[in-house]
N, C-alpha and C positions, 0 to 999 in steps of 0.2 A: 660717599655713602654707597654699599654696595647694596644690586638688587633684592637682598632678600633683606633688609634691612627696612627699604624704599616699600615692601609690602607690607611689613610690622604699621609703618609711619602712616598708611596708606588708609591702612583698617582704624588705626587712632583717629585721622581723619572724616572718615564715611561717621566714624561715633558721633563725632561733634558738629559734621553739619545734617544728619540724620540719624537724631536721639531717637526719634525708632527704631533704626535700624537695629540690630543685634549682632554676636558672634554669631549665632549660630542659624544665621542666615546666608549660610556657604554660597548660593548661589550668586543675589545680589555681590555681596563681597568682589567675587571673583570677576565677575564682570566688567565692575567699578573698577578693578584694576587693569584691566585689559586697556583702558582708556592713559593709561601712565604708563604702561611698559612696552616698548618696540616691538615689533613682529616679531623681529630676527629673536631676539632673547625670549622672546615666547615659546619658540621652537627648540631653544636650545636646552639640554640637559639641566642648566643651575636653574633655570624657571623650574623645571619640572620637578624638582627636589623641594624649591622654596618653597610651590605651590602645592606638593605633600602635606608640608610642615603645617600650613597656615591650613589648611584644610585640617587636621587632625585638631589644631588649633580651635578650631570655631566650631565643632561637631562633634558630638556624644558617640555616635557608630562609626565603626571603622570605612577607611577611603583605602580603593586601588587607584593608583593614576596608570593609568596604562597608555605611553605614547600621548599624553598629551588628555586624555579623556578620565574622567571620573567614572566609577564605578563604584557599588555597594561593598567594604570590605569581605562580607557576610556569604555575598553570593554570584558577586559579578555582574552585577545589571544595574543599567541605566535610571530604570526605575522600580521600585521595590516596595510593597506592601508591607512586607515585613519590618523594615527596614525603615521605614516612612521617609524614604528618598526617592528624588526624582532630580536628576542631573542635567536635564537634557538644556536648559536653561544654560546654563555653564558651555555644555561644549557646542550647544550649535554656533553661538560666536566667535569658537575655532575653528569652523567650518562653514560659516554665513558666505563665504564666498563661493562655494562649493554648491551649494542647498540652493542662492540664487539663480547660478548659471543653471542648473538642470530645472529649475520650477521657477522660470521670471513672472508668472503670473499671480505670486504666492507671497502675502507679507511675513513675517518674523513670529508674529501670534500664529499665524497656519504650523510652521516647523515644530511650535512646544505639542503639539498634536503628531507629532512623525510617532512610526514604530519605534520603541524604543532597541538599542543594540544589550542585549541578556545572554545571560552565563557565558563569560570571557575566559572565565577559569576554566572552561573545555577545550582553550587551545592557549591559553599562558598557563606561564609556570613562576613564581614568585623566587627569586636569587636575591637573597640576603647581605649585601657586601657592609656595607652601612648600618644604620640604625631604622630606616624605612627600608621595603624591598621594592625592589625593583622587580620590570616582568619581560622573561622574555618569551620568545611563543615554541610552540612543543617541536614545528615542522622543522624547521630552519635552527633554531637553538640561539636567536637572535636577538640583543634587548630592544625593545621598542621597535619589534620589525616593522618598514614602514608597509611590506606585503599583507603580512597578518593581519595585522593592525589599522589596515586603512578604514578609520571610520568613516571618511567621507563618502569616499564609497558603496559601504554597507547601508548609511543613512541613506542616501539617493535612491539605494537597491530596493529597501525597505518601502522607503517613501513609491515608487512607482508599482510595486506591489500591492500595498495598500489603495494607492489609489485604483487600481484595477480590478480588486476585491469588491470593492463597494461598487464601480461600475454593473460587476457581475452578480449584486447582493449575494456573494458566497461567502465562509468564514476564510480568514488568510491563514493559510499551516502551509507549514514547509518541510518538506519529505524532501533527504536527500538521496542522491540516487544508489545508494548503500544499502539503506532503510527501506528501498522501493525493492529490491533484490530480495530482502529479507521476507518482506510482506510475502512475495511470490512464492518463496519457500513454503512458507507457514501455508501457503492455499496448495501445498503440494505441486508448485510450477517450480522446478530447481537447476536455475540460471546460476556458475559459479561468480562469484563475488568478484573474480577477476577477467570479467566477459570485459572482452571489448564494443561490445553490441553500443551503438550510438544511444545517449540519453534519449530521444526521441521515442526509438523501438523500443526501450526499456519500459521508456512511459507510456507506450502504446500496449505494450500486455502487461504494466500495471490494470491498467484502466480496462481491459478486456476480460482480463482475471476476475475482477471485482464484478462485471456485467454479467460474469459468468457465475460465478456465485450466487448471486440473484437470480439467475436465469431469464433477464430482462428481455434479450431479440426473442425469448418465447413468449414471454408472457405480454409484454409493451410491441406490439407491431409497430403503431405511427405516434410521430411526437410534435404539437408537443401533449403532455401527456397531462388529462385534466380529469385528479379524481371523483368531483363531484359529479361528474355524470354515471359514477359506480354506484350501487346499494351501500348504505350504512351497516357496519355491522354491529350489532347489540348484545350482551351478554346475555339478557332476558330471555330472547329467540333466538340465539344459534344452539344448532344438538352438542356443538363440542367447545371445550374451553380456547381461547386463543394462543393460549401454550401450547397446546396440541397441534393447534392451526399451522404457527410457525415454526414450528419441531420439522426436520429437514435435515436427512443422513441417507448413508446409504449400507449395501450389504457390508462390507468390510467396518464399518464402526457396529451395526448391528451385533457380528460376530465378535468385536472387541467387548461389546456391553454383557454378551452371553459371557465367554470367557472371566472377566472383572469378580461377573454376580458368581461366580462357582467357584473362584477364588476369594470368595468372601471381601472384595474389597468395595468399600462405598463408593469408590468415584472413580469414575474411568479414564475422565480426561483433566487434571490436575489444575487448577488454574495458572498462569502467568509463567507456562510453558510454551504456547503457540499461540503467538497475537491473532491469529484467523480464528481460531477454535476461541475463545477467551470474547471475541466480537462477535461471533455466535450468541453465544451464551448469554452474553449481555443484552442483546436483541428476543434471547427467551427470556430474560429477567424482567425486561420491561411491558414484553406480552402478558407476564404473570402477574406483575402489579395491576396491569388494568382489568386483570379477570377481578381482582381483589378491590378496585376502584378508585386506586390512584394512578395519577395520570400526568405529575411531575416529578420529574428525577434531575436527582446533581450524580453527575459518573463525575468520578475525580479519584486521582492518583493519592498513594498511600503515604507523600511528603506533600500532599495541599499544595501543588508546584502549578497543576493545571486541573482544569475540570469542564465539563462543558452542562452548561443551564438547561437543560429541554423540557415540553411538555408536547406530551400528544395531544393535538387538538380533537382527534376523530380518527376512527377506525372506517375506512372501507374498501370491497370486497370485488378483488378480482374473478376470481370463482368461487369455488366451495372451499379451496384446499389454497388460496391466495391472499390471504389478506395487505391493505394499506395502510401505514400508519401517517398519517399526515403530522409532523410537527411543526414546532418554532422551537429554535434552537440558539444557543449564542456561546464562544467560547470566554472563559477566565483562566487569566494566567496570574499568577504572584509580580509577573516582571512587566506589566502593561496596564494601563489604567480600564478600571472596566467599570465603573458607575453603575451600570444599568445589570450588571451579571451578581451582583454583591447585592443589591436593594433588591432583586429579583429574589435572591435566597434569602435573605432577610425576613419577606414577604412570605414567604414559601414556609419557610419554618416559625411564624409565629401564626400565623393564619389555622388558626383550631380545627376550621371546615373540610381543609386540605391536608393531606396525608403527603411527606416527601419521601419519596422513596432513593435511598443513598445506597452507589455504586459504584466498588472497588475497582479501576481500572487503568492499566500501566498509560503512560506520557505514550509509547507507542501504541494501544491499542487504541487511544483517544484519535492519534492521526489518524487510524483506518478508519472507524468511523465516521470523523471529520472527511474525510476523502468521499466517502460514499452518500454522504448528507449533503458536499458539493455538486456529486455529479449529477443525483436524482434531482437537486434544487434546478440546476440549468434545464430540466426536462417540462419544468412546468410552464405553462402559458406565463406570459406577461400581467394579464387579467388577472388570473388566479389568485384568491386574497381569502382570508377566514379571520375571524374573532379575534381580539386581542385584547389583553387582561384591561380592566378599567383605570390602572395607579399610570400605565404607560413604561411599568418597567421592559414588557415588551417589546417597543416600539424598534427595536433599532436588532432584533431577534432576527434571524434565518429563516423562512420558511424553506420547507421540504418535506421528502416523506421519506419511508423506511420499505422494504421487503424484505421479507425472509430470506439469511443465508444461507448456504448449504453447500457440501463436499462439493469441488468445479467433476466433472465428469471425464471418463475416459477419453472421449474423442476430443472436449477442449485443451486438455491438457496436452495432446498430439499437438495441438493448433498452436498451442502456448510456446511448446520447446522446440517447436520443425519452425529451423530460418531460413527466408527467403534471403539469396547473395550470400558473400563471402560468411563463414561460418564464424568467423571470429567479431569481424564488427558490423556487418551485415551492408558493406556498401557494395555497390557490383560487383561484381566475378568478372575475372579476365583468362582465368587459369585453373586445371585443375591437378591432383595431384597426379604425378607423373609413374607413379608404381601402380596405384590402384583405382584411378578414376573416380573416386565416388565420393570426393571434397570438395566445394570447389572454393578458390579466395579471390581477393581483390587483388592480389599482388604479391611479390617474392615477402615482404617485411611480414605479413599476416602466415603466412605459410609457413616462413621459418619460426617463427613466435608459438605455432600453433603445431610443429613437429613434434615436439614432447610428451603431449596429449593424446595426439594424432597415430602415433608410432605405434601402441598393442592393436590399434582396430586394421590399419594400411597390413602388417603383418598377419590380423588375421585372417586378409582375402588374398591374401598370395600362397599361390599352389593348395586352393583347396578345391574339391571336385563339384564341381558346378554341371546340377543336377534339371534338365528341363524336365518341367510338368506340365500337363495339362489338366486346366481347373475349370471346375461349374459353378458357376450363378448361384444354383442351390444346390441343394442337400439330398442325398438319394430317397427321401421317403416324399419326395415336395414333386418330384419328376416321376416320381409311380402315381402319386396318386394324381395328378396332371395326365400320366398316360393312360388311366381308368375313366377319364371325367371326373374326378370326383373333387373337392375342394379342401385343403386342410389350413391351420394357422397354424403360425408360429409366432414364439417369444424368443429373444437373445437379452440376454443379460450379463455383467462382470461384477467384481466386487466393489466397483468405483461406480455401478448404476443407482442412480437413487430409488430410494422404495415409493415411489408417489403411482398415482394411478396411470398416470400417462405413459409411466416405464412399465407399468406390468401388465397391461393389456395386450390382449392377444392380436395378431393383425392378421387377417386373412389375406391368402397369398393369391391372389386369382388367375396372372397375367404373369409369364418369364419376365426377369426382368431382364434388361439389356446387360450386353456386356460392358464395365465402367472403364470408363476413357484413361488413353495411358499420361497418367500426370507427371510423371520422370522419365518419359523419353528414354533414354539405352543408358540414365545413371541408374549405378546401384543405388537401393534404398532399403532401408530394415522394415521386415515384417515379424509379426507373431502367427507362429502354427500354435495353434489349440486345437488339441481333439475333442469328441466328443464324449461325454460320458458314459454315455448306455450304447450298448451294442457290443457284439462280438471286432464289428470293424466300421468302427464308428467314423463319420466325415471328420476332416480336421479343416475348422475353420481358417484363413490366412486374411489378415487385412495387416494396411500398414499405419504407421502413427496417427493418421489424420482420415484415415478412413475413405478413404479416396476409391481404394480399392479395398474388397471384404467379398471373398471367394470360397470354396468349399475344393478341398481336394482330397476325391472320391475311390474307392477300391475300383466302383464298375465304370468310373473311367478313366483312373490312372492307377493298376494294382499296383506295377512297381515302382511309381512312385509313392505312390501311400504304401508300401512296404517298407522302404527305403528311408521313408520321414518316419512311420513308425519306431522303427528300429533306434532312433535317431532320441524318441520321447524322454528318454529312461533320463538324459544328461539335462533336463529341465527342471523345473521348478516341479518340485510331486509328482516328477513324470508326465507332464499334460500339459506341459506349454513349452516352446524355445523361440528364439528369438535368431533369425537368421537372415544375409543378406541375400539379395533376390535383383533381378533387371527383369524388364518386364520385356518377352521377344518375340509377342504374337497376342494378336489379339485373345486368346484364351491358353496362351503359354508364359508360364516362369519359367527364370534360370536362377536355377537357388543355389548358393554358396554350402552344400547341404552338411558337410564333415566339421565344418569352423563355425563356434559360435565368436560374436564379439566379444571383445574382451572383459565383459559386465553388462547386466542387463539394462537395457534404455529405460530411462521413466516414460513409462505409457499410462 
């Protein structure tokens, strides 16, 4: 009798000594057979084929067997809503040995609770030879790779994740480090996609981008951070709506909204364009609901794939112009059991007293928010606890709060793209480059990889006329009126400043400042000259990415250098800005690369 035969007889059998049982109890089934048939031919291809068969056999929806594992024909996952499958029964017994050695604390009922492994069909590909298809994966072009394909693996992976999640009560999302690139873009930090920068630093100006966004080291001094010792805020008694509160831009979108309205166009920022902008908006959707007095939302994607459950429990107030949203939040996915996210909506939408408010948002935008409802949730005390609905759909919910996001600003974004060590993956420097000094890497393999790139900027500091200035602190009206006694203020702004009051206020200059410390030593480093607007021969401001340094070079104390960068204005952006390299070779002298620009303007 051969084995595919031995499974027919097998399932004959389970009928007659378990008249409950059914065909279309694939799981049990399959189980029941693992107890009759040897390893070794469990492993082997004719199992895998039989055990198609007998699965198509005993089940209504379609089955992938991938390398040994079931999946949803439909959509590739373990377990499936749609689909009213859940597999995981079946293959962790292909893997019990696996799931023990890493979790011996853990029985066989703990496992049918693992993450489940979802949409497989984003790295298999279904080849047809037969009458079932077989899969093999996209990378490699291999059937049943055991690389691709290692669910033992990914279940352990999954499983320590989760367990780690709940240690941290955070929600579990997994941003890969492609998608964390991407994010950065979208917030205008524009790292290429083939940076070798270590996952680490990657993940360190994710997570700084986002803080930055919020403008949290300003607004949050010390943590952990406990809102109820803030005022509540009320719609009754505040002078402005909390749409307006959380509304947070700066000149350059300002000018984009002018520009839209005079072109007659409704909407300026499109949605499902830029995941940052898109999680903006989201965060003023749910400000506007509560002006209106709802105060539960389901954000979920426009194939019902994912979605995350929140409700603001309370609003309150960092300043005037700061509000806090405090939630509980919980994510639902179609491929993951989620009990308490489903009866929660249930609840939500028949509940007559309550208003749901439903919001259209991509699988990615959902991470970002996810992301940021993680990090603000580890900000909160331990203590910290608020109301929870009385059915208990709650219970097993996120707490966290929300801030207003906003454009990241000029100086972080310096922060964001200036790498400390090797320029390619950011691990120490040994070397630098040998034409033009102002790169430096970890070694000959980063150097030569990083040539290609490298080559118009190295070129464009060789043999250009390097130009020293002498620069002031301030500005010539700031040192007149200093040499009269008399006091004046000043404002600095760009089009990446936000409009909020703390950027527009005037500061009174009382006291010279110092002159600022040289933070590059005798490497080159790129600055921007900006000139002034008003004047016949207006100061041009110099700082460099990070702001380190931010100088003024002046007619009445360098004419011919400010003649000389004048002349220079015209090859700029509208004549009034360039971008050029500089060493710093005195305490109140540059040597500026003054005839070469680089070879395309840096994101500053």
């Amino acid at each position: 009798m051969s084995y595919e035969q031995l499974l027919l007889e097998v399932v004959q059998y389970i009928e007659y000594r378990q008249p409950n049982a059914t065909l279309s109890n694939a799981d049990h089934v399959l189980v029941t057979l693992f107890d009759f048939i040897p390893g070794s031919f469990r492993r082997g291809a004719t199992f895998r084929r039989a055990a198609n068969k007998l699965y198509r056999k005993t089940m209504d929806e379609p089955l992938a067997i991938i390398n040994s594992f079931a999946f949803c024909g439909a959509h590739g996952c373990e377990y499936c809503h749609e689909c009213y499958a859940d597999h995981r029964l079946t293959n962790n017994h292909q893997i019990m040995d696996q799931l023990c050695a890493a979790f011996p604390a853990l029985t066989e009922d703990h496992f049918l609770d693992r993450q489940p492994i979802s949409y497989v069909f984003d790295k298999a590909v279904a080849r047809t030879s037969g009458k079932e298809p077989e899969y093999e994966c996209k990378e490699h072009h291999i059937l049943d790779c055991s690389t691709c394909f290692d669910w033992a693996a990914l279940a352990v992976e999954d499983m320590k994740r989760q367990a780690q999640s709940k240690n941290t009560k955070v929600i579990a999302v997994d941003i890969t480090r492609k998608e964390k690139l991407q994010y950065l873009y979208s917030m205008g930090v524009n790292l290429p996609l083939t940076t070798r920068l270590l996952d680490d630093a990657i993940e360190k100006k994710f997570r700084s981008a986002i803080d930055a966004s919020q403008s949290f080291a300003t607004l949050i001094a010390k943590l952990p951070f406990d809102p109820s010792t803030l005022p509540l805020w009320s719609n009754k008694t505040s002078k402005t709506t909390l749409l307006k509160t959380v509304s947070r831009g700066n000149f350059e979108e300002a000018f984009a909204n002018i520009r839209a309205r005079r072109e007659g166009k409704e909407i300026t920022w499109p949605l499902f364009e830029n995941t940052f902008m898109d999680a903006r908006q989201t965060i003023m959707g749910l400000a506007d609901g509560i002006d209106k007095g709802v105060k539960t939302v389901l954000i979920q994607d426009k194939d019902t794939k994912y979605a995350i459950c929140l409700r603001v429990v309370e609003v309150r107030m960092l300043n005037e112009e700061t509000p806090v949203m405090v939630v509980l939040c919980r994510r639902g996915t179609r491929d993951a059991p989620a009990l308490e996210t489903i009866r929660w909506a249930q609840e939500s939408i028949s509940n007559k007293k309550l208003s749901l408010l439903k919001v259209k948002a991509t699988p990615e935008e959902q991470k970002l928010l996810l992301t940021v409802l993680n990090m603000n949730a580890r900000r909160l005390p331990p203590a910290y606890s608020v109301k929870r609905n009385s059915s208990g759909s709650e219970a097993t919910f996120a707490l966290s709060f929300l801030l207003p996001l906003g454009p990241i600003n000029q100086k972080d974004i310096g922060k964001l793209t200036h790498h400390t060590g090797c320029v390619v993956c950011g691990k120490k420097t040994v070397s630098k480059c040998s034409r033009c000094l102002s790169i430096e890497y970890c070694g000959v393999e980063c150097q030569r990889i990083h040539w290609k790139e490298h080559k118009p900027t190295c070129n464009s500091l060789r043999g250009g006329d390097w130009v020293q200035f002498t620069f002031s602190v301030q500005p010539p009206e700031m040192r007149l009126a200093a040499a009269r006694g008399e006091k004046i203020s000043m404002m600095t702004w760009n089009n990446m400043s936000r409009a909020t009051r703390d950027n527009m206020k005037i500061d009174p200059c009382d006291d010279e400042p110092a002159l600022p410390p040289n933070m590059h030593s005798q490497n080159p480093f790129l600055i921007k000259m900006q000139r002034g607007l008003v004047g016949f021969m207006p100061p041009i401001m110099i700082y460099d990415r990070t702001r380190s340094i931010q100088v003024y070079l002046c007619h009445d104390v360098d004419l011919e250098g400010h003649e000389k960068t004048m002349a220079q204005m015209h090859t700029g952006q509208k004549g009034q800005k360039i971008y050029r390299w500089a060493k710093r070779t005195g305490d109140d002298k540059l040597s500026v690369c003054l005839n070469k620009a680089p070879p395309q303007d840096p994101q500053w």
